[in-house]
Structures are given as structure tokens and as C-alpha cells.
C-alpha positions as CSV (number, residue, x, y, z in Angstrom):
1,X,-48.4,-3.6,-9.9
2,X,-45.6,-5.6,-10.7
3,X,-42.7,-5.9,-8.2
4,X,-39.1,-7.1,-7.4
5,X,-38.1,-8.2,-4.0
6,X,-34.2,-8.5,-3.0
7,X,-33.6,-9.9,0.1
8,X,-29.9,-9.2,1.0
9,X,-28.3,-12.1,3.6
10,X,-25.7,-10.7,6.4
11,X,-24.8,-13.2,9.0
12,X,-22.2,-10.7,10.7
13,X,-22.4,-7.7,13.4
14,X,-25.4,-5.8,13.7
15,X,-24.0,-2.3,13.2
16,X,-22.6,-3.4,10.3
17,X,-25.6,-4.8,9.3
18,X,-27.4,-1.3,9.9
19,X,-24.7,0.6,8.0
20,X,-25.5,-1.3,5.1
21,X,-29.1,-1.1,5.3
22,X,-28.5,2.7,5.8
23,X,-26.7,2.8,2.4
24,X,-29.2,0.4,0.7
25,X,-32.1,3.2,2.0
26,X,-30.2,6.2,0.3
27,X,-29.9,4.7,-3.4
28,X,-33.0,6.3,-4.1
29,X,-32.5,9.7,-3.2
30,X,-33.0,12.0,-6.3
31,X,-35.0,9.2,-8.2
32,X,-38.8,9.2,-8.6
33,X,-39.3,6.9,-6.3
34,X,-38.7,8.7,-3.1
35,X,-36.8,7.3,-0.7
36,X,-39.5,7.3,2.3
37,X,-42.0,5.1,-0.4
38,X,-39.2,2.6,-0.9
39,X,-37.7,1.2,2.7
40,X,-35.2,-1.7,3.3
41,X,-35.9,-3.5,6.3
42,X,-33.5,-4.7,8.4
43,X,-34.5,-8.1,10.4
44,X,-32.3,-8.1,14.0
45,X,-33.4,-11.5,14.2
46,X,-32.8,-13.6,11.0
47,X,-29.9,-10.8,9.6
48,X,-32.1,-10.5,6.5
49,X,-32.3,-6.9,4.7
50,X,-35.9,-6.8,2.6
51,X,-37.3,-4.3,0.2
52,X,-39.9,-4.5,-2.7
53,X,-39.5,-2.2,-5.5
54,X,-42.5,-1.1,-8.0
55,X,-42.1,-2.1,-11.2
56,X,-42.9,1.0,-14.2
57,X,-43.7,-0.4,-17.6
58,X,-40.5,-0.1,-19.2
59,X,-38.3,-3.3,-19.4
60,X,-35.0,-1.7,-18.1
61,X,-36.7,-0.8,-14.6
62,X,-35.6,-4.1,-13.0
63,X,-31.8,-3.7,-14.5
64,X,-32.1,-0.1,-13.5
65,X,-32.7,-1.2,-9.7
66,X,-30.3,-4.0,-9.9
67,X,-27.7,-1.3,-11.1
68,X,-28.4,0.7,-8.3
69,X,-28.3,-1.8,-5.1
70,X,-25.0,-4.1,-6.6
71,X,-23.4,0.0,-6.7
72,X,-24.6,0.4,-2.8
73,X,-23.2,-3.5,-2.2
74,X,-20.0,-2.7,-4.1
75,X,-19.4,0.4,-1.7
76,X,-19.9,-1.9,1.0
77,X,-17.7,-4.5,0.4
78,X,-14.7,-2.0,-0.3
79,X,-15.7,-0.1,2.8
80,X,-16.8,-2.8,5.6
81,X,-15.8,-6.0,4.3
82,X,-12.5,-5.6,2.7
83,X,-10.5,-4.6,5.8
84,X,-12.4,-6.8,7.9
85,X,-10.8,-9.3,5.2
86,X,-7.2,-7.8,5.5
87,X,-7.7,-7.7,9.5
88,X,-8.5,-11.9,9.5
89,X,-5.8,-12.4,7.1
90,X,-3.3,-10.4,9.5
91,X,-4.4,-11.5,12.6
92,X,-5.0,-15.5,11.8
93,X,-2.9,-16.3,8.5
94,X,0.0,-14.0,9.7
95,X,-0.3,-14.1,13.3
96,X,0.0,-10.5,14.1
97,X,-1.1,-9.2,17.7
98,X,-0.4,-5.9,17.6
99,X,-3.6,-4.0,16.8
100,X,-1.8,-0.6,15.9
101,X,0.7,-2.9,13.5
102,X,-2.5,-4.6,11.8
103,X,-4.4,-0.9,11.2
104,X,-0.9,0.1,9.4
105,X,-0.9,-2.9,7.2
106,X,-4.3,-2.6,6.4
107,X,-3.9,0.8,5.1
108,X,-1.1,-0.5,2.9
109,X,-2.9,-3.3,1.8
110,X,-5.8,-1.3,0.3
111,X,-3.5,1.6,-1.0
112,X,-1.4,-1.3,-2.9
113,X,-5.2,-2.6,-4.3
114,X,-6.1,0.7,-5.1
115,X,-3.1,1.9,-6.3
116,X,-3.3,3.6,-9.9
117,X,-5.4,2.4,-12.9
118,X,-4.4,-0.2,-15.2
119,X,-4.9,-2.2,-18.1
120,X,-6.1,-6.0,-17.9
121,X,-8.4,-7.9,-15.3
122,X,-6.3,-7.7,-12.2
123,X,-8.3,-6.1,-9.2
124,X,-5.0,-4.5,-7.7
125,X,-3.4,-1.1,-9.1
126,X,-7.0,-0.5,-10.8
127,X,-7.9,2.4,-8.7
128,X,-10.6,2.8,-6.3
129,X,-13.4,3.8,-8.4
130,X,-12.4,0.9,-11.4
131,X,-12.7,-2.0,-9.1
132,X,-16.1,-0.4,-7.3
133,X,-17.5,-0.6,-11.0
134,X,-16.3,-4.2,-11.5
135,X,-17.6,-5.5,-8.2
136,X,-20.9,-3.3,-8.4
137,X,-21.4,-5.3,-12.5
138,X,-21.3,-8.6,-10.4
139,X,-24.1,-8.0,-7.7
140,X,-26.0,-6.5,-10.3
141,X,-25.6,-9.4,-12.9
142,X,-26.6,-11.7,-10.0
143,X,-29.3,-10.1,-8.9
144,X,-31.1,-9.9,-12.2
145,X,-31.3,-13.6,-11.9
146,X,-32.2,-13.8,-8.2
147,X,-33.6,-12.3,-5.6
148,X,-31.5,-13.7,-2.5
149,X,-28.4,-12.6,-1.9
150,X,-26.0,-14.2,1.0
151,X,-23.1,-11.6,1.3
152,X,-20.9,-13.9,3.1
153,X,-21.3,-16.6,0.9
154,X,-21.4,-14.3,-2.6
155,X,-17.9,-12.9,-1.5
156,X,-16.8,-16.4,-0.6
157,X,-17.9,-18.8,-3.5
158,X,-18.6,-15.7,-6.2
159,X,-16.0,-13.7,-5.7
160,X,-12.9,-15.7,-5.3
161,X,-10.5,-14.1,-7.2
162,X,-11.3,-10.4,-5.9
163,X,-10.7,-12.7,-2.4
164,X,-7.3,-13.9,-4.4
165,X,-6.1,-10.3,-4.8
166,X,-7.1,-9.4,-1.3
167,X,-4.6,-11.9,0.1
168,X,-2.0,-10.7,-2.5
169,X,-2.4,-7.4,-0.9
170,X,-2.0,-8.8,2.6
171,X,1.1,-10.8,1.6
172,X,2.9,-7.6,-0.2
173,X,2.5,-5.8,2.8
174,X,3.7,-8.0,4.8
175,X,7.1,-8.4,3.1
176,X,7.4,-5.0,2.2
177,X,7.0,-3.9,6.0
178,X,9.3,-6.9,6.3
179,X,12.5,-5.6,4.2
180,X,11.6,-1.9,5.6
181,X,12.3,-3.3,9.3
182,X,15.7,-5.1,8.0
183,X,16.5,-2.1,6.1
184,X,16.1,-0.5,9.0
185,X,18.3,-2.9,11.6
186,X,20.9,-2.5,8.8
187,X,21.0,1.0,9.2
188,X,21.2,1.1,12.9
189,X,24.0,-1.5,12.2
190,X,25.6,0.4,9.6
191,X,25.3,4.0,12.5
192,X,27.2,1.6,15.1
193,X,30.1,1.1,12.9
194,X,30.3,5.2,11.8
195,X,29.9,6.1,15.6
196,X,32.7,3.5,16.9
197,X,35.3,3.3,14.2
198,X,38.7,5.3,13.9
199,X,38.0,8.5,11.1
200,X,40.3,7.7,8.7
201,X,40.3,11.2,6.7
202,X,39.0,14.9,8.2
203,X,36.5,16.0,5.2
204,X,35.3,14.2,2.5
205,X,32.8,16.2,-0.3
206,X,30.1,14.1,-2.2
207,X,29.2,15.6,-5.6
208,X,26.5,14.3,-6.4
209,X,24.8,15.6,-9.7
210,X,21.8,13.7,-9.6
211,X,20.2,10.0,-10.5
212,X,23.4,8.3,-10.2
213,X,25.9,10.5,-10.7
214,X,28.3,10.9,-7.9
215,X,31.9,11.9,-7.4
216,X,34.0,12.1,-3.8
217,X,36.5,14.3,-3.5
218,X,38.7,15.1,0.0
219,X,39.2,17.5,2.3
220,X,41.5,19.2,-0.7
221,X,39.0,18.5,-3.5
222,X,41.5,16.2,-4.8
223,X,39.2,13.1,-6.0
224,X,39.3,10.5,-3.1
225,X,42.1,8.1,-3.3
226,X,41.6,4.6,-3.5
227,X,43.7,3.2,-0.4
228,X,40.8,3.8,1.9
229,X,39.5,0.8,0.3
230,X,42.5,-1.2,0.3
231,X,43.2,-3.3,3.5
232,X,45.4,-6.5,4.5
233,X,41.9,-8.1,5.2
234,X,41.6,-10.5,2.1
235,X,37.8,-11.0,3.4
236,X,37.3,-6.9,3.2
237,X,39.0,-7.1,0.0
238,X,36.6,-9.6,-1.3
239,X,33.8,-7.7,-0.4
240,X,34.2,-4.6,-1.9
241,X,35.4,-6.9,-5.0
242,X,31.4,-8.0,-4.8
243,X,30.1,-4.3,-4.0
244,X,31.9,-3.5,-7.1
245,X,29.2,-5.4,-9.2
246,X,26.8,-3.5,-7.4
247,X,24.6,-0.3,-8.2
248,X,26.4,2.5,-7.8
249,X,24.6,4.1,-4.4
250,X,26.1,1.2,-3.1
251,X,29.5,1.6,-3.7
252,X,29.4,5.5,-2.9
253,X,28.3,4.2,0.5
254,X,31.2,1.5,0.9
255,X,33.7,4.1,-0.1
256,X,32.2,6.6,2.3
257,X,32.2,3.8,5.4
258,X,35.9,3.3,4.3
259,X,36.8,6.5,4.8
260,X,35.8,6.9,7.8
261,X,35.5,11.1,7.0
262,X,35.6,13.2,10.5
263,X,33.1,15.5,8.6
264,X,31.0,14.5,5.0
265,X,30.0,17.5,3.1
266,X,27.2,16.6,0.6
267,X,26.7,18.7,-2.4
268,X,23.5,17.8,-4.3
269,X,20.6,19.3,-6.2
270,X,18.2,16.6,-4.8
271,X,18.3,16.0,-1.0
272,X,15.2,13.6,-0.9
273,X,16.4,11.1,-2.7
274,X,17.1,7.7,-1.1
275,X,20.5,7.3,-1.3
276,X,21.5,10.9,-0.2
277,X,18.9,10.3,2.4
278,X,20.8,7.0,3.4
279,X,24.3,8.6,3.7
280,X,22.9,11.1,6.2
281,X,21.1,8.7,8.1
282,X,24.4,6.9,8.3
283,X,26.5,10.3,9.0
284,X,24.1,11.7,11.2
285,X,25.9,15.0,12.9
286,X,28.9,14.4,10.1
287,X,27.2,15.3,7.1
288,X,26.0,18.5,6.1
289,X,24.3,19.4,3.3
290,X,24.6,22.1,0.4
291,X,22.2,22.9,-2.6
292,X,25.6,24.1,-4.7
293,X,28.8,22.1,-5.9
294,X,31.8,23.6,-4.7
295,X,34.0,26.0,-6.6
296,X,37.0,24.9,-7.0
């Protein structure tokens, strides 16, 4: 009887090495060839995984095997390998120590490669089961070819720009956790200067009807004057000159931190979004919020 052997290469830890022949051992549950007739065997010593498949008469059996173990492989790599990737890329390109830090990252990383499906040959923002598929065609187009399969060196030399996107990952969440901790120490900043400065005005009301639409009003729903933003500080002056230009969250929160409003009463039909969100986490204790807009 005719047969094709694969012999799959791991250099790495041997419960890894045993997970993976674990998976390779159930790819032919629910097939004819039972899976107790059909055995992968795992070599502690040499890190070799070995199996010998029967051959039918029909010329797709071989493609039909290949199919099958570059699926298992493809499972493997996204499983094992890939945040054993992101954790190297963290901890040596990035220099990170802290091992709770690293897990968090990792987790973003692989949500920003899953991400949704899309259009074009980019392995990030395919989705999970779009880049399995793409990863199990290229074992199984190799293996049709050969019957020796180094992991390390097939996701090193073979795979290069899956490896590419990887890193992309890594980077991305990198800077993104990056601008979320100076979003952050801006915050706290932005909290010192509420908590210690003079109130300026006892109520002010935020109407805010969603997206972008916001008006201020104070304590007697008059709409909020404009001298809380007019100083004898040419500097302040040329600031909220630039924050002018800006979008207009932005400026709702200048004119709020001018103010200076003993209480902030904020009236809006959306209180997840970011910048309502901001102003309260400015406010803190000042602000309360209500579903309705004022009657007035």
C-alpha cells in the first residue's frame, strides 16, 4: 500500500510539543481512518513528530491529508506560537518586565490581528477564522511538495510577512497603550486644576444633544457668557485662540475649565460617549447627570 509520511520539526518546549501532537492525533476523528490506526509520534529526544498515512486509490487522498494536518498546524501557530511571538517582541524588542503588562498587550495585539474581516491580503483585521484558512493553505501547499516540516524555520523563512503583521500588532499596542497612559496623566492633570482653582460661576448646564452638538448655558439658563474665557494672560488668550481651531469636545471642555462652575449639570441623551465621559472624569463630585434637557 502506498503511503505519505510527514515528519513535523519542533525545536521548542516539550508540552508544547505534546499539545501539538495531541491536535495532529485528533484530525482524524470522524474520517475513515480511525484515529487509533493512524498515530503521530512524538520523539522527546530529536523533537520530531512522525506519522504515515495510507494511501486509497483516488488521487486527491494525499491533498486531502495535506488539507487536514496544515488546518491542525494553522490552529497551532495562532494558538501556541503567535503569543509566544508577541511575548518575545514585548519582552526583548520593547523591553517590558512586567509580566501582567505583557499578558494585556498580548491580548490587544491579537484582538487588533483578529479584528473584523476585510478585503485585500493583509493578515490584520481579517478575522480569526480568515487568516486560520490563509495560514492552514500554506502548510498544506508545502506539504504536498515535502514531507519535512521545520516549524521554527517555516514560520521564520516561509512566513515572513504573517511575522511582518505580528510585529505591526505588537507596535500598535504599544503606542496605543502609550497615548491611553498620557491621556490618562492629562486627566489627572486636568482633576488637579478643577480641585484647586477658584469656581468662577455656581452652576453651569451642558446641553448636549448628541455627536457634537453641545450648548452651555448658566446657573439662569442664560447661554454662558464669553468673559470666562477672556483673561489679561496674552498666553491664555493665545491658547484658547488655538483650541478654537480645534474639534469641538475640545473647546466645550476649555470653556467648562474656564468657568470654573461650583456645580456642572449635564443634560444628554448619550452618557457613554467619550467626551461626556471626559467632563465627568474632570468634574468628578461637580457634575451630575440627567437623561432630559431642561425646560426652560
Amino acid at each position: 500500500m502506498k503511503k505519505v509520511q510527514f515528519v513535523v520539526e519542533y525545536l521548542q518546549d516539550h508540552p508544547s510539543l505534546e499539545r501539538l501532537a495531541g491536535m495532529l492525533n485528533r484530525t482524524l476523528v470522524g474520517t475513515e481512518n480511525p484515529v487509533d490506526s493512524v498515530q503521530w509520534e512524538l520523539s522527546r529526544e530529536d523533537g520530531f513528530i512522525r506519522c504515515q498515512f495510507p494511501l486509497g486509490p483516488g488521487p486527491q487522498d494525499k491533498k486531502i491529508y495535506c488539507d487536514r494536518v496544515g488546518r491542525v498546524l494553522a490552529e497551532y501557530t495562532l494558538s501556541d506560537q503567535e503569543p509566544s511571538l508577541l511575548r518575545n517582541l514585548f519582552q526583548i524588542r520593547f523591553g517590558l518586565k512586567d509580566a501582567v503588562e505583557t499578558d494585556a498587550l498580548i491580548a490587544e495585539a491579537v484582538s487588533l490581528l483578529d479584528g473584523e474581516p476585510e478585503m485585500g491580503e493583509s493578515w490584520m483585521g481579517r478575522g480569526r477564522e480568515r487568516r486560520l484558512q490563509k495560514l492552514a493553505s500554506r502548510f498544506s501547499l508545502y506539504l504536498e511538495d515535502h514531507e519535512h516540516l521545520h516549524l521554527d524555520g517555516f514560520l521564520r523563512f516561509r512566513l515572513s510577512d504573517y511575522r511582518a503583521e505580528v510585529q505591526e500588532a505588537a507596535e500598535t499596542a504599544i503606542e496605543e497603550r502609550l497615548m491611553e497612559r498620557q491621556y490618562q496623566e492629562f486627566m489627572t492633570l486636568l482633576k488637579s486644576m478643577v480641585e484647586w482653582q477658584e469656581t468662577r460661576t455656581s452652576a453651569v448646564h451642558v446641553l448636549h444633544s448628541g455627536g457634537h452638538a453641545f450648548r452651555l448655558l448658566d446657573e439662569e439658563m442664560r447661554p454662558l457668557e464669553q468673559d470666562f474665557m477672556d483673561t489679561d494672560d496674552t498666553d491664555d488668550k493665545e491658547v484658547f485662540k488655538a483650541e478654537e481651531e480645534q474639534e469641538e469636545e475640545s473647546r466645550v471642555v476649555s470653556r467648562l475649565l474656564a468657568a470654573s462652575p461650583r456645580q456642572l449639570y449635564i443634560h444628554t441623551p448619550e452618557p457613554e460617549s467619550q467626551v461626556i465621559r471626559t467632563i465627568i472624569g474632570i468634574f468628578g463630585d461637580r457634575a451630575e447627570l440627567y437623561p432630559d434637557l431642561p425646560a426652560h
